[in-house]
DRENDO-1510 file (C-alpha; in Angstrom, 1 decimal, always signed):
<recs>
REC; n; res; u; v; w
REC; 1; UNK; +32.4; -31.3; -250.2 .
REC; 2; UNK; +33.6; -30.0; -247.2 .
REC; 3; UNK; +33.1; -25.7; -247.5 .
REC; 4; UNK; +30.7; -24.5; -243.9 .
REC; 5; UNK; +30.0; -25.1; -240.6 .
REC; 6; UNK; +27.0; -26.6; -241.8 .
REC; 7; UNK; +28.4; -29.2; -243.7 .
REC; 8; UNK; +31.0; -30.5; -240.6 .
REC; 9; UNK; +27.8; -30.3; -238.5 .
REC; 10; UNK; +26.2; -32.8; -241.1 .
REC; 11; UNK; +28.7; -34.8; -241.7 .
REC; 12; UNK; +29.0; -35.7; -237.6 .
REC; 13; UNK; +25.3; -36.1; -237.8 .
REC; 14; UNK; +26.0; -38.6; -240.7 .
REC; 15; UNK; +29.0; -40.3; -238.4 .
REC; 16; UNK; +26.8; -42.8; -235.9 .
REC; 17; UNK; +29.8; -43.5; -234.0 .
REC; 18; UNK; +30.4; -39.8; -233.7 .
REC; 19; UNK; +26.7; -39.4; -232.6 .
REC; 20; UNK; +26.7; -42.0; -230.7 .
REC; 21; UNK; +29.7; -40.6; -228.6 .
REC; 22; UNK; +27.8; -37.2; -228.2 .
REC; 23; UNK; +24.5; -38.8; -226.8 .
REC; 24; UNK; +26.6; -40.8; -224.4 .
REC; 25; UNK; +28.1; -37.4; -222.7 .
REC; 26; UNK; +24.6; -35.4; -223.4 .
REC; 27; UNK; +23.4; -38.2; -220.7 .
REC; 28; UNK; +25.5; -37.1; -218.0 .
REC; 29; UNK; +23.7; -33.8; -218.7 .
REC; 30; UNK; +27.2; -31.7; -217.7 .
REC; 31; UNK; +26.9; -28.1; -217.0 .
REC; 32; UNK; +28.3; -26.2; -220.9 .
REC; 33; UNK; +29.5; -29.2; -222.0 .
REC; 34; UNK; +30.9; -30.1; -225.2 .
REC; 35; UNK; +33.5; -32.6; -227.2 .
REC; 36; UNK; +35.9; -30.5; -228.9 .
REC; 37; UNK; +39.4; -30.3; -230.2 .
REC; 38; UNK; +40.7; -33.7; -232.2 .
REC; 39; UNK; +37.4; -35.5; -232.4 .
REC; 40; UNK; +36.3; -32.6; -234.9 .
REC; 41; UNK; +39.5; -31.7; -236.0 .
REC; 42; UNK; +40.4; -35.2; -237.3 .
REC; 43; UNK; +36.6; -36.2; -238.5 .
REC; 44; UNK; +37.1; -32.9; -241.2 .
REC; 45; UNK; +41.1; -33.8; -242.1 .
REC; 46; UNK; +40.1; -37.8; -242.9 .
REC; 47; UNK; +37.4; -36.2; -244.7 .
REC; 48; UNK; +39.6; -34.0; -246.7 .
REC; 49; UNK; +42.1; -36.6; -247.7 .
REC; 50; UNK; +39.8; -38.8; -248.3 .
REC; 51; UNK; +40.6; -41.7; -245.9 .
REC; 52; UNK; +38.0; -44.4; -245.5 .
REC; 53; UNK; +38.8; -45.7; -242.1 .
REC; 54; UNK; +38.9; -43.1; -239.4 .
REC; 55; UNK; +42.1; -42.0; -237.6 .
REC; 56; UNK; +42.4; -43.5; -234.1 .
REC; 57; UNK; +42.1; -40.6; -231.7 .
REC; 58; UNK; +44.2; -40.5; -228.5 .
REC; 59; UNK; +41.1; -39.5; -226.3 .
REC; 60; UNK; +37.9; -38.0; -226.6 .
REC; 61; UNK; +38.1; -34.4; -225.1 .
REC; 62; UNK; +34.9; -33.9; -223.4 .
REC; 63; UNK; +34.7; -30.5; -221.3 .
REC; 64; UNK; +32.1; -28.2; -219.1 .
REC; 65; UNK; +32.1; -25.9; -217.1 .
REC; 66; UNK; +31.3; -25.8; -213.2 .
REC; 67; UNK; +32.7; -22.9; -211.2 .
REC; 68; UNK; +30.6; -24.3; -208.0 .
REC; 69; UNK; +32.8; -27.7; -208.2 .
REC; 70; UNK; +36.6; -27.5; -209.8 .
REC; 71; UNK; +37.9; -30.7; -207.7 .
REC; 72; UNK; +39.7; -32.6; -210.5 .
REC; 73; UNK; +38.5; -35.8; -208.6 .
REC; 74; UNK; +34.8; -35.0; -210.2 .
REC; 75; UNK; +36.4; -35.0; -213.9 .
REC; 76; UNK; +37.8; -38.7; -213.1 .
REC; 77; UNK; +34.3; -39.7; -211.5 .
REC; 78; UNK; +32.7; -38.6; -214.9 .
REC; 79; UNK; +35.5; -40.3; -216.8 .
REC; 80; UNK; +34.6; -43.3; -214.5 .
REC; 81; UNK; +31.0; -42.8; -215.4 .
REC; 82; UNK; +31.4; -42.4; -219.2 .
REC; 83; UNK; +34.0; -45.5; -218.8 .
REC; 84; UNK; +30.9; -47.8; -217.4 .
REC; 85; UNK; +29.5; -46.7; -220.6 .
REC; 86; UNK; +31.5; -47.2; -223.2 .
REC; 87; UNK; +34.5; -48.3; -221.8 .
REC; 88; UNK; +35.9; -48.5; -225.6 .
REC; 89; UNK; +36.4; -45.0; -225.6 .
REC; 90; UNK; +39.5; -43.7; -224.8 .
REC; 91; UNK; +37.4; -40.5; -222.2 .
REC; 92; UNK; +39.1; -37.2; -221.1 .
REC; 93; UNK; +37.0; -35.5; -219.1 .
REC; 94; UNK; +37.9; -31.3; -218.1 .
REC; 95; UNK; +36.4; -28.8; -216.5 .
REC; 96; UNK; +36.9; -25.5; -217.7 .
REC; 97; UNK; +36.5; -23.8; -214.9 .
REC; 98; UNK; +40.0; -24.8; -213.3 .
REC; 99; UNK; +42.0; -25.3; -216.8 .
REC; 100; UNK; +43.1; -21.8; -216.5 .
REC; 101; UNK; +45.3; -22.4; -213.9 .
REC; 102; UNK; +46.8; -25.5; -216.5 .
REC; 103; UNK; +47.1; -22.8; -218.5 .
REC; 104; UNK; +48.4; -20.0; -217.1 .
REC; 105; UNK; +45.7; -17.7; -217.8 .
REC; 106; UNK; +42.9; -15.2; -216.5 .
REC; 107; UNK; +39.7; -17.8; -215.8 .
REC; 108; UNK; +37.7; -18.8; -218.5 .
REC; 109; UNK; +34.1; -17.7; -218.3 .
REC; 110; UNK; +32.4; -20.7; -219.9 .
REC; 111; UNK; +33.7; -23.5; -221.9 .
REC; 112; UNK; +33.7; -21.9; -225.5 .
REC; 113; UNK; +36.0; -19.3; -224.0 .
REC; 114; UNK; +38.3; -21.8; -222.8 .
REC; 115; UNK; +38.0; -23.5; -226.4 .
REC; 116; UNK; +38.8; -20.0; -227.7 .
REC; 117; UNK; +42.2; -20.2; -225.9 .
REC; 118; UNK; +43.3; -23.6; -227.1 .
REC; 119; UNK; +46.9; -23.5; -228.9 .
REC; 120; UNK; +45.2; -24.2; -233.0 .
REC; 121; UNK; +42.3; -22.5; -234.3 .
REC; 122; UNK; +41.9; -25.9; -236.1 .
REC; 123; UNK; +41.8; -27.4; -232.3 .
REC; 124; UNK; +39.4; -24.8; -231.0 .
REC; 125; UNK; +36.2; -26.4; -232.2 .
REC; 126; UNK; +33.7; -27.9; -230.1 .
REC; 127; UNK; +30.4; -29.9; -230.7 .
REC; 128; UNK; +27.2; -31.5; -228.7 .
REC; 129; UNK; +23.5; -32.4; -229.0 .
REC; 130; UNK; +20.7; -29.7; -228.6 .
REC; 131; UNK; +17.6; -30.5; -226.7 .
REC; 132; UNK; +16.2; -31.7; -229.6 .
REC; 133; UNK; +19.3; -34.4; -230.4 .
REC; 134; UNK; +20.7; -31.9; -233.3 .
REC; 135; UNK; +24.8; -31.0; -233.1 .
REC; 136; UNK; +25.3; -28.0; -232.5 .
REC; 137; UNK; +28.9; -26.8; -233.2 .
REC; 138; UNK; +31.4; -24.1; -231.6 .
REC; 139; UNK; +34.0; -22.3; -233.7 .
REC; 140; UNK; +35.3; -19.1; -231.6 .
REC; 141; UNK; +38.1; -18.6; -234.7 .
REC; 142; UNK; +36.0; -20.0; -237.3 .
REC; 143; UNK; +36.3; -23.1; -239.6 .
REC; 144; UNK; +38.3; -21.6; -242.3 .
REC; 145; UNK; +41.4; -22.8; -241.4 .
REC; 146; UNK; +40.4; -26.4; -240.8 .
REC; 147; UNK; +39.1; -26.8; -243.6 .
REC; 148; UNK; +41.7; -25.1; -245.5 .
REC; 149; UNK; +43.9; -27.7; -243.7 .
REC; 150; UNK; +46.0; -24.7; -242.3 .
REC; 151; UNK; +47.5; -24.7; -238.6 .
REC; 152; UNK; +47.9; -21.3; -237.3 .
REC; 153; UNK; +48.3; -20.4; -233.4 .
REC; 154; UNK; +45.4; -18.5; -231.6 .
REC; 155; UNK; +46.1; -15.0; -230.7 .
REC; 156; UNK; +46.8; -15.9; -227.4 .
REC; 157; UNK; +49.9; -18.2; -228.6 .
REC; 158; UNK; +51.8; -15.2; -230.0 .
REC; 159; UNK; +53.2; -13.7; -227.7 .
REC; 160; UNK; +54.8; -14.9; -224.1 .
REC; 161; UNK; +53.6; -18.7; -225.4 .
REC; 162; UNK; +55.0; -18.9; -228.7 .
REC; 163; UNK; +57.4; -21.8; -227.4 .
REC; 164; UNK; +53.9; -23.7; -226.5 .
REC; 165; UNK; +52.2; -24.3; -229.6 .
REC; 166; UNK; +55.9; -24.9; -231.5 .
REC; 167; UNK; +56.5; -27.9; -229.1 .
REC; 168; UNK; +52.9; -29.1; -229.4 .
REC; 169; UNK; +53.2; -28.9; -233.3 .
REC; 170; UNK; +56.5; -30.8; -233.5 .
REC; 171; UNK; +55.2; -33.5; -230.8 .
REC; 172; UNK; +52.2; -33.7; -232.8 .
REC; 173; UNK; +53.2; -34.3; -235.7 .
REC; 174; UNK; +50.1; -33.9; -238.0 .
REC; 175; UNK; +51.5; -33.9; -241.4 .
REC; 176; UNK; +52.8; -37.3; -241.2 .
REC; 177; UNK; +49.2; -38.6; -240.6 .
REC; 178; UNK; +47.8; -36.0; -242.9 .
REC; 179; UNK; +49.9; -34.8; -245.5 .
REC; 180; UNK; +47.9; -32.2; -247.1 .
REC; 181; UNK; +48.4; -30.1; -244.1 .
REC; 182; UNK; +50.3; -26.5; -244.1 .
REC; 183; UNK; +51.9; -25.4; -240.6 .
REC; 184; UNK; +52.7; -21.9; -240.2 .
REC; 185; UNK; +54.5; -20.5; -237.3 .
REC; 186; UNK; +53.5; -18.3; -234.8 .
REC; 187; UNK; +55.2; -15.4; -236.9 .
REC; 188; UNK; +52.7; -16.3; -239.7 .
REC; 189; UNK; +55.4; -18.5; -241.6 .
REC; 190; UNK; +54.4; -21.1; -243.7 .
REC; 191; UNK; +56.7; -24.0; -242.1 .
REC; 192; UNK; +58.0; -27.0; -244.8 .
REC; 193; UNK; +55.6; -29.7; -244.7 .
REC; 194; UNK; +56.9; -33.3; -243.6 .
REC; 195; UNK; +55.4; -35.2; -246.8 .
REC; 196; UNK; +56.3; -38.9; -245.7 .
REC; 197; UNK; +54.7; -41.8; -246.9 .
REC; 198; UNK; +51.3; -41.9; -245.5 .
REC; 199; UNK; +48.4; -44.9; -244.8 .
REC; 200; UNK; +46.1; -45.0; -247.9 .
REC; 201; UNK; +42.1; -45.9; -247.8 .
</recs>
């Protein structure tokens, strides 16, 4: 049963390919890093529906955060780095300090705040290893709705960028990969649920 933050924390710390992932990017030893956004996200939605092989992800979003350095040229030379690594891993590599400006939004003051103003609150979740090799897990909206299975926009997706998460939610297309899900729109409306056939075990 999926019900805290406690049990996504152990169930990553269960997920050697998960762990695996996070001790690859803890030795690069980034400034604030963190994975966040799908590579939680999706772990806890196979989980809920029960899926025994894993959902292919489209990259792993690592971030951190290093005002002193915001060339996008040292985000592809960790990429790079990561890539000599484990080059199966399909890396995305961000600095927070400069994805304001992606964004179009007052800067970011560390990389959970710029988690806190992703599009989802089921996207704004972040997770990396402790000193001690432990994950440690970020949730700036809280992990009810993921695990509720319920996409709502963050606060900062209500007003001027409504049209933002309403195109990511129609080019993502979540429900057709996980059925179960409920999609409300940004005026707190639960949207009808694509229920198509969907990949079993």
């Amino acid at each position: 049963m999926l019900e805290t933050e406690e049990d996504i924390i152990q169930c990553i710390q269960e997920d050697e390919w998960m762990m695996d992932i996070l001790r690859t990017v803890q030795t690069l030893e980034l400034p604030d890093w963190w994975i966040c956004a799908g590579f939680v996200r999706s772990k806890v939605w196979d989980l809920l529906h029960n899926f025994s092989a894993r959902t292919p992800l489209p990259d792993v979003d690592v971030i951190y955060f290093d005002p002193a350095n915001t060339c996008e040229q040292m985000e592809k030379e960790y990429e790079k780095q990561l890539n000599s690594m484990s080059s199966h891993i399909p890396w995305s590599v961000k600095n927070q300090a400069r994805m304001h400006h992606v964004s179009d939004m007052p800067p970011y003051s560390s990389s959970v705040d710029g988690i806190a103003k992703f599009p989802e609150t089921v996207t704004a979740l972040g997770v990396k290893l402790n000193g001690s090799g432990h994950v440690v897990l970020t949730a700036p909206w809280g992990v009810r709705d993921v695990l509720k299975m319920e996409v709502r926009p963050t606060t900062y997706y209500l007003g001027s960028k409504k049209a933002v998460y309403n195109q990511r939610i129609a080019a993502k297309k979540w429900p057709e990969v996980w059925p179960k899900l409920k999609i409300f729109d940004t005026d707190g409306k639960l949207s009808i649920a694509h229920k198509p056939n969907v990949r079993k075990g």
